[in-house]
VMD Tcl script that builds the backbone (N, CA, C; Angstrom):
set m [mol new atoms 237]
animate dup $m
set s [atomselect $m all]
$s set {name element resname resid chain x y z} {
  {N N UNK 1 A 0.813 -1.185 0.000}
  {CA C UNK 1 A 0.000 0.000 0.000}
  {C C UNK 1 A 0.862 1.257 0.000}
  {N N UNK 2 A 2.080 1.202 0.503}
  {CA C UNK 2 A 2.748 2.302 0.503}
  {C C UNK 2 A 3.366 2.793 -0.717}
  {N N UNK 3 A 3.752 1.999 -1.894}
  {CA C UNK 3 A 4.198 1.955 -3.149}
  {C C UNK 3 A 2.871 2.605 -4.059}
  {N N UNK 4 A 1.924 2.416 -3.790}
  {CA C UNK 4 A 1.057 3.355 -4.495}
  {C C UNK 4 A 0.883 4.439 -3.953}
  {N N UNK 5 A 1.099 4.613 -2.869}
  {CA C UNK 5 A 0.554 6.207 -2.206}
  {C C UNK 5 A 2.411 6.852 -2.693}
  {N N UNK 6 A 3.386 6.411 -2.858}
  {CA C UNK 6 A 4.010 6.908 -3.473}
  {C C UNK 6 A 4.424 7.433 -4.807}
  {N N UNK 7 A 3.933 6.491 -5.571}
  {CA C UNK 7 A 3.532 6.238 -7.177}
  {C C UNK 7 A 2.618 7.784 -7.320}
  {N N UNK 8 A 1.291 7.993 -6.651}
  {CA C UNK 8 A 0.208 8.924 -6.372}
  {C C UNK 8 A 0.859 10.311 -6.376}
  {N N UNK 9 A 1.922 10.234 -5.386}
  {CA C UNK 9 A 2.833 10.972 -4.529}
  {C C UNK 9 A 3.408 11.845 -5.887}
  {N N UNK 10 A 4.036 10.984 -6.352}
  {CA C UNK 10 A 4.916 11.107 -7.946}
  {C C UNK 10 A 4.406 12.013 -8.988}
  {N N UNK 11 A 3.449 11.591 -8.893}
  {CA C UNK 11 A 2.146 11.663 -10.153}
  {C C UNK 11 A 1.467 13.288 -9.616}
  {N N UNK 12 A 1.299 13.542 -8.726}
  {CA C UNK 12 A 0.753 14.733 -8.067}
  {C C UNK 12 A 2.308 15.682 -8.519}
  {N N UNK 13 A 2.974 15.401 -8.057}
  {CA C UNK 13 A 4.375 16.464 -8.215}
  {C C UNK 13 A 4.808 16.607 -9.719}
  {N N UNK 14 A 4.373 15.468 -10.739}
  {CA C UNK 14 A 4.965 16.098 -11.948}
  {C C UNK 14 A 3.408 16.679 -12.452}
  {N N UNK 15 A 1.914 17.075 -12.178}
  {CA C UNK 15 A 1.118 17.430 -12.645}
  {C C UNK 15 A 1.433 18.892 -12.103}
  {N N UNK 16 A 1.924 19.078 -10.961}
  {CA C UNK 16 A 2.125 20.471 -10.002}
  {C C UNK 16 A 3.446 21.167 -10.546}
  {N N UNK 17 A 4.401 20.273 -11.628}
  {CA C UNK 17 A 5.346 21.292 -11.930}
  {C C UNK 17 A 4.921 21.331 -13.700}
  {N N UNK 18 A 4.281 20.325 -13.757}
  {CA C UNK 18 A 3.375 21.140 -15.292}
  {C C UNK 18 A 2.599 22.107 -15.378}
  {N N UNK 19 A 1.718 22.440 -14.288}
  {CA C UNK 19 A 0.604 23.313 -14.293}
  {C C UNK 19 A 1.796 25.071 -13.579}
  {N N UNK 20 A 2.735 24.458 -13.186}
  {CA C UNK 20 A 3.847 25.555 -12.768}
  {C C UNK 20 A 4.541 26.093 -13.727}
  {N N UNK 21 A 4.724 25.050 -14.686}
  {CA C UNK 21 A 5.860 25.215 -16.244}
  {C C UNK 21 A 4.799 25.756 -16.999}
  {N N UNK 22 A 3.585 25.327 -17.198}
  {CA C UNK 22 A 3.092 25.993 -18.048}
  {C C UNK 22 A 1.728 27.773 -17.663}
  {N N UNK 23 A 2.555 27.516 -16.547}
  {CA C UNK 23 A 1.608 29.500 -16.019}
  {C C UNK 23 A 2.917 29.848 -15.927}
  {N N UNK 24 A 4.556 30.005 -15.943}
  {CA C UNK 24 A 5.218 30.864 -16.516}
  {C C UNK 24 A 5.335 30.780 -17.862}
  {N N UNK 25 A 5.168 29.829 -18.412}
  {CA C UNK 25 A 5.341 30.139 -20.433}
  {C C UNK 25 A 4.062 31.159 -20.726}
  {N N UNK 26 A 3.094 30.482 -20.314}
  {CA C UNK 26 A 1.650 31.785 -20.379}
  {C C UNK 26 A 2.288 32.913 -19.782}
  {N N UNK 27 A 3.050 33.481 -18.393}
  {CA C UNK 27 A 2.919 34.550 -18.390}
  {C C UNK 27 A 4.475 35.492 -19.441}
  {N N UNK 28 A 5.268 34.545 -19.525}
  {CA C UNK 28 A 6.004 35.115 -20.363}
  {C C UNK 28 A 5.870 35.288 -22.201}
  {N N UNK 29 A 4.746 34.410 -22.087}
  {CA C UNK 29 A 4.151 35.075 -23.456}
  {C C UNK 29 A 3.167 35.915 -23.588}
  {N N UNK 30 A 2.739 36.156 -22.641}
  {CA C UNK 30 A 1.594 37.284 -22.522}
  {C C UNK 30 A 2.764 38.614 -22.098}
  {N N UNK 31 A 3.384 38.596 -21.364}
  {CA C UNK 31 A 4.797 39.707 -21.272}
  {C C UNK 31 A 5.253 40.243 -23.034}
  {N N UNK 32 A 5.279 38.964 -23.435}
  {CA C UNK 32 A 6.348 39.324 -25.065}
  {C C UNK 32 A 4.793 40.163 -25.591}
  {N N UNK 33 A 3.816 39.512 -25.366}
  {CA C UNK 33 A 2.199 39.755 -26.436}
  {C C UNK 33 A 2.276 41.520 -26.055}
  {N N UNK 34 A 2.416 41.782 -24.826}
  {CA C UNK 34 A 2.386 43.282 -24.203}
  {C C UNK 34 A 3.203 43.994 -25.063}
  {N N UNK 35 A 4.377 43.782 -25.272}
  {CA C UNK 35 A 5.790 44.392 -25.112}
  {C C UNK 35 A 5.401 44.770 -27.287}
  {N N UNK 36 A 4.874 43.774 -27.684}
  {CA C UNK 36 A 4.501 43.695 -28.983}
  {C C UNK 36 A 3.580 44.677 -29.237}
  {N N UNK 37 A 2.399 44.306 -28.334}
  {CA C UNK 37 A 0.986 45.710 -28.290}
  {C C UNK 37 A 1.340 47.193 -28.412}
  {N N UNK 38 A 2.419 47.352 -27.015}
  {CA C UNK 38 A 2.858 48.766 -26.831}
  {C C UNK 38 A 3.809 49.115 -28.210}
  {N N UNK 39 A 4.349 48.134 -28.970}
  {CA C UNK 39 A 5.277 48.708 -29.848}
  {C C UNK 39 A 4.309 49.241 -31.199}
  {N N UNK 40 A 3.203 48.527 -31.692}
  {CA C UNK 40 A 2.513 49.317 -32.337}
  {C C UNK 40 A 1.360 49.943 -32.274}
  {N N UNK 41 A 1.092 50.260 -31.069}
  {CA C UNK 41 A 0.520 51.503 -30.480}
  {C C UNK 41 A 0.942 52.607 -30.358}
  {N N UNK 42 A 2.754 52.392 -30.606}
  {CA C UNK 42 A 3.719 53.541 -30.269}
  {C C UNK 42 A 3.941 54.082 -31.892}
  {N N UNK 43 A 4.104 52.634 -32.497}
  {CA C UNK 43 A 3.848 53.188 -34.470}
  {C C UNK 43 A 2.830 53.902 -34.527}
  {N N UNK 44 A 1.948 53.688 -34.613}
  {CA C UNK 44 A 0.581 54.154 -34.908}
  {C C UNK 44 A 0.634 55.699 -34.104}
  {N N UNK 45 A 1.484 56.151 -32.752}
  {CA C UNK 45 A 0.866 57.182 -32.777}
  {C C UNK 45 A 1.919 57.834 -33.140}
  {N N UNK 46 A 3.499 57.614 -33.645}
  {CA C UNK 46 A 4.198 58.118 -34.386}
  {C C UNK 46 A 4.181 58.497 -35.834}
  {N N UNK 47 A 3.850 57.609 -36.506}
  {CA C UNK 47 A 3.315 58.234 -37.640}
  {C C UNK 47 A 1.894 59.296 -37.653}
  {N N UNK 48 A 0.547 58.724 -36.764}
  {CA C UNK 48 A -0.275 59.508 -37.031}
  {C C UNK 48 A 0.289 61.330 -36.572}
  {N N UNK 49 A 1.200 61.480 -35.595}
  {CA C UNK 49 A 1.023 62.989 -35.002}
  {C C UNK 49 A 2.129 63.112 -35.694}
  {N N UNK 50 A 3.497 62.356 -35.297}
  {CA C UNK 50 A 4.928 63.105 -35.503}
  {C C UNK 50 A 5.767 62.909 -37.009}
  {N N UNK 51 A 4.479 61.859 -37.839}
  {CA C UNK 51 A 5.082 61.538 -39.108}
  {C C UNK 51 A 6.220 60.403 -39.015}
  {N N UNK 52 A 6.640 60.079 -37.830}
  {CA C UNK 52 A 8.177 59.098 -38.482}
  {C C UNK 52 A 7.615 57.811 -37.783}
  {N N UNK 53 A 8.163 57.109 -38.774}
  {CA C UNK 53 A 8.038 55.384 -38.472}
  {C C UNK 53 A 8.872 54.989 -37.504}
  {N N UNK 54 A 8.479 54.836 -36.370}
  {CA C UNK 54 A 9.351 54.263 -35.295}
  {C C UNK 54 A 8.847 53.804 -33.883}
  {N N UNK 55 A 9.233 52.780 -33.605}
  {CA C UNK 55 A 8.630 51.763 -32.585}
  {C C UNK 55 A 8.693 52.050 -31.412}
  {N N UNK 56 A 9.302 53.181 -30.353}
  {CA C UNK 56 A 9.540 53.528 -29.557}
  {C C UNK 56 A 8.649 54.870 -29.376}
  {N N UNK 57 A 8.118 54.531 -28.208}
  {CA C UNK 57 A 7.113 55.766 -27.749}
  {C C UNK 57 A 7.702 56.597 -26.847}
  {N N UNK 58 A 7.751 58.334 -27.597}
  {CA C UNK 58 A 8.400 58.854 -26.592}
  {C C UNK 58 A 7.031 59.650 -25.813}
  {N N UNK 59 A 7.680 59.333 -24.704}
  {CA C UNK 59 A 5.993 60.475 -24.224}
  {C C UNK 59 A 6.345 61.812 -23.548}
  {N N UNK 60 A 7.946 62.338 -23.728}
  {CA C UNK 60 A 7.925 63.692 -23.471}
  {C C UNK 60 A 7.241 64.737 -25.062}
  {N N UNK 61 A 7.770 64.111 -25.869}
  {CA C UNK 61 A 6.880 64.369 -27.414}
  {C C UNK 61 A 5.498 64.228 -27.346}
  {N N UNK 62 A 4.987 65.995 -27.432}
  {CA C UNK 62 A 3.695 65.774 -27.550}
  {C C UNK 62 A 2.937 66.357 -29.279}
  {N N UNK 63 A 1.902 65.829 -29.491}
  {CA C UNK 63 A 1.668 66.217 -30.636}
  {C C UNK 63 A 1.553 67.320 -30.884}
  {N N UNK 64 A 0.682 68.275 -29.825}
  {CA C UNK 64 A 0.324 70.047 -30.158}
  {C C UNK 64 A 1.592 70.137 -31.006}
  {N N UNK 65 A 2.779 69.854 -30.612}
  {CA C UNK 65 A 3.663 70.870 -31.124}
  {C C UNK 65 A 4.016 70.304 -32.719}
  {N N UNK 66 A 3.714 68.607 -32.982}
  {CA C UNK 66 A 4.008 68.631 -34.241}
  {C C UNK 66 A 2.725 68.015 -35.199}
  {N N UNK 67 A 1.256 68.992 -34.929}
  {CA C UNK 67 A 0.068 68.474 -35.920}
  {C C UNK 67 A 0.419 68.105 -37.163}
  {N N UNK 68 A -0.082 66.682 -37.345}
  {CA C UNK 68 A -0.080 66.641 -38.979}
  {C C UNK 68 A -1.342 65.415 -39.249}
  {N N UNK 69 A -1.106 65.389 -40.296}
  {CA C UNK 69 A -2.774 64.648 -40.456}
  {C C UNK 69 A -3.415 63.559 -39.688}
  {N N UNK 70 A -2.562 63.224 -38.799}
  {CA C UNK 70 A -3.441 62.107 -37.891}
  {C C UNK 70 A -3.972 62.626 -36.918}
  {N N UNK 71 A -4.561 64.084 -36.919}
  {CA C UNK 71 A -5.248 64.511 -35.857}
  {C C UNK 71 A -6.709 64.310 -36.425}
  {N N UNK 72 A -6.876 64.130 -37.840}
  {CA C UNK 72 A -8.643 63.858 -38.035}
  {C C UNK 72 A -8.871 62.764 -37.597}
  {N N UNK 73 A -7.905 61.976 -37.048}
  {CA C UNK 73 A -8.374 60.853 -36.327}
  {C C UNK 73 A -9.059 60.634 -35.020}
  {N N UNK 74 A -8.774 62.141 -34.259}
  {CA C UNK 74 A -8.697 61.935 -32.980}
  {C C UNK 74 A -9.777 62.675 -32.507}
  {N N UNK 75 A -11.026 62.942 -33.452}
  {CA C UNK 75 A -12.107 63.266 -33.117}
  {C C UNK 75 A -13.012 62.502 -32.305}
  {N N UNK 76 A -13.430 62.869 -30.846}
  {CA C UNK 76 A -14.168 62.325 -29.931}
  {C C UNK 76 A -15.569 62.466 -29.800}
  {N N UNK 77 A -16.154 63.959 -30.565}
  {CA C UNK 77 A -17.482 64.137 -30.211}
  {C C UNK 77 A -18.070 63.175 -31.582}
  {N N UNK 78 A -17.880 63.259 -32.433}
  {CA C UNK 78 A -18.281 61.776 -33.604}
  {C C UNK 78 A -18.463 63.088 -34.560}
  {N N UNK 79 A -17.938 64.440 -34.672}
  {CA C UNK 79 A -18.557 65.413 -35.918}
  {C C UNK 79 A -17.618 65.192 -36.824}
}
mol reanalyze $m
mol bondsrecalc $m
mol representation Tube
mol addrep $m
């Protein structure tokens, strides 16, 4: 009886370092999925305000100072 409650034993510890191995691969691919999101969110608002293609969001750069056509985008009241 003791050879199965060890066997059990076994069997519990490699299900507990699968369900462990696989919630850091989930959270380190949801990390990379982020890191991906913010980079073309940062395109998108570089070209729309400041015109240049580039993946890095600066956020002391604000648009007032460099309008260019991606401000008809940024209409909120729906006119």
């Amino acid at each position: 009886m003791d050879d199965e409650g060890a066997g059990s034993t076994q069997l519990q510890i490699h299900e507990s370092l699968l369900l462990v191995s696989l919630a850091i691969l989930l959270g380190i691919a949801t990390g990379l999925g982020v890191l991906l999101f913010r980079g073309l969110v940062a395109l998108l608002h570089n070209l729309s305000f400041l015109g240049h293609f580039n993946f890095i969001y600066y956020e002391t750069l604000h648009p007032t100072k460099y309008l260019k056509s991606g401000c008809d985008f940024c209409s909120c009241d729906g006119d």
